[in-house]
Phi, psi and omega in degrees: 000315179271359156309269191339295175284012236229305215252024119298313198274324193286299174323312201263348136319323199253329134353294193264330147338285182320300181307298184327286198313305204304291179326264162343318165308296166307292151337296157344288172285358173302121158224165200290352158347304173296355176281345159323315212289276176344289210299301204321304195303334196271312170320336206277324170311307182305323177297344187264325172312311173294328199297295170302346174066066175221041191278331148318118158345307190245357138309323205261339175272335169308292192300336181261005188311289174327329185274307198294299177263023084008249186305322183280320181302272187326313178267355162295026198249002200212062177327250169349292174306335193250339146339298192300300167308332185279348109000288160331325189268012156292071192303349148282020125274336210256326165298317179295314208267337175280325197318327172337295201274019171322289188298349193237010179200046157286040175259332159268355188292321184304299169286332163282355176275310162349300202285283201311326187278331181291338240240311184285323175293285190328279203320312179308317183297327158308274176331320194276323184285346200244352151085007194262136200308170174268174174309308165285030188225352185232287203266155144010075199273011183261345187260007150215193194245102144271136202232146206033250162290140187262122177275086189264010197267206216231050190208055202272305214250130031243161179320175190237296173313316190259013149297305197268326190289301186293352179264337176295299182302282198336303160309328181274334162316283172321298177316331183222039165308154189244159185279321139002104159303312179297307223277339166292331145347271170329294201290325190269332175262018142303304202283302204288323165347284133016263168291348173264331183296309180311283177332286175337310177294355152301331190265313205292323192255046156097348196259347155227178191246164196308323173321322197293318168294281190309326166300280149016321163261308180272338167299328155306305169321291179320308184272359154273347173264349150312318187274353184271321199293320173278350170274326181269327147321305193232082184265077190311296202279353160011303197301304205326310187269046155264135194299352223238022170241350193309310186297334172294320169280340179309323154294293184311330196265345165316300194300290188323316177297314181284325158291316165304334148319273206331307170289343168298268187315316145280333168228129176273093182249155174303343188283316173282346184293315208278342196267340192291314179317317193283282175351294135348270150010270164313314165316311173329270184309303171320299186294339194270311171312319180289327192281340179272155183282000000 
């Protein structure tokens, strides 16, 4: 039996060494050069804003109108489902449910804490420069499909959600970019699949128009590979993955679990059960890593 268990822990050291290691490998090769890629995306968005004379408020909402109650009468026909996904751009659900890989990749937390605070700056700082109404706050609300709270204020673009889903997953992109060309292929479009499948359920249950996402989506980018390029620069987070530090998140992920009940008991959605479970989990494991010897 302490054979059995002598050679499980030994597999799954070498699991999380690998993964670890991959992450770090990876990382490695970021420099900010890649911060061209964002920028590239955000010229190409303006240039097509321009291109269309759509620079305007109400222009820039005019050219997607069609795209819009499109994409929300569709995909409002699958309530639950975009409640639940739209919810992920909650970076405490969505943080909570990467928690899986604490113990087996600390090596991207030092850049997803990063990523996320760059992310927590831009966005408020957008929204507030370019000021453009939310959906319910410009059309009609009997002529489209809002699902939960109704959002009237004057602050859509770019998404907020669809900020935090690309910039957290992005950093999870990198980290376990695979070396395999094809298999890098595979791998980036599973991540925009993913992520735009997440993003999206902003226009289904009503609170932003599709631009808001794709801006949004490249700003995500930007700041995750932002958030990578400073943890190697500056490598504040190091620590996390010392054992003698473990009781912090063993608290944090405790708060975190009450708080998410919290969210349970008002809205019951499935989405808070999978991020309460990975907490658990993640609680679990931690407190059993930190107490062996």
């Amino acid at each position: 039996m302490f054979r059995q268990n002598k050679t499980i822990f030994a597999a799954v050291y070498f699991v999380v060494e690998k993964m670890n290691n991959k992450s770090l490998h990876n990382f490695s090769k970021l420099t900010p050069s890649w911060l061209l890629f964002p920028l590239a995306l955000v010229i190409g968005l303006v240039a097509f804003l321009m291109i269309n004379n759509t620079l305007s408020i109400n222009q820039y909402i005019d050219i997607q109108k069609d795209a819009f109650y499109s994409l929300n009468q569709w995909l409002g026909q699958f309530r639950s489902l975009q409640v639940n996904l739209t919810q992920l751009g909650d970076a405490l659900v969505i943080l909570s449910i990467l928690s899986v890989l604490f113990l087996y990749a600390p090596a991207i937390w030092g850049a997803l804490i990063n990523a996320s605070l760059v992310s927590l700056i831009i966005s408020p700082l957008l929204k507030r420069m370019f000021a453009v109404p939310r959906p319910a706050a410009f059309f009609d609300n009997h002529t489209i499909v809002i699902v939960g709270k109704v959002l009237t204020g004057h602050n859509s673009l770019p998404s907020g959600h669809s900020i935090t889903v690309f910039t957290l997953l992005t950093v999870i992109f990198i980290a376990f970019l695979p070396k395999n060309t094809l298999n890098k292929v595979g791998w980036g479009l599973m991540f925009l699949f993913i992520s735009f499948f997440i993003a999206l359920s902003r226009v289904g249950v009503g609170a932003h128009y599709p631009l808001d996402v794709v801006a949004g989506a490249i700003v995500g980018i930007f700041c995750g590979m932002l958030g990578i390029i400073i943890q190697q620069k500056l490598p504040l987070w190091n620590w996390i993955g010392n054992r003698k530090f473990y009781p912090i998140f063993i608290v944090l992920f405790a708060i975190c679990i009450a708080i998410l009940v919290g969210k349970i008991m008002r809205n019951n959605l499935l989405v808070f059960y999978v991020a309460t479970v990975c907490l658990i989990v993640s609680l679990v494991n931690t407190i059993y890593a930190y107490a062996k010897k």
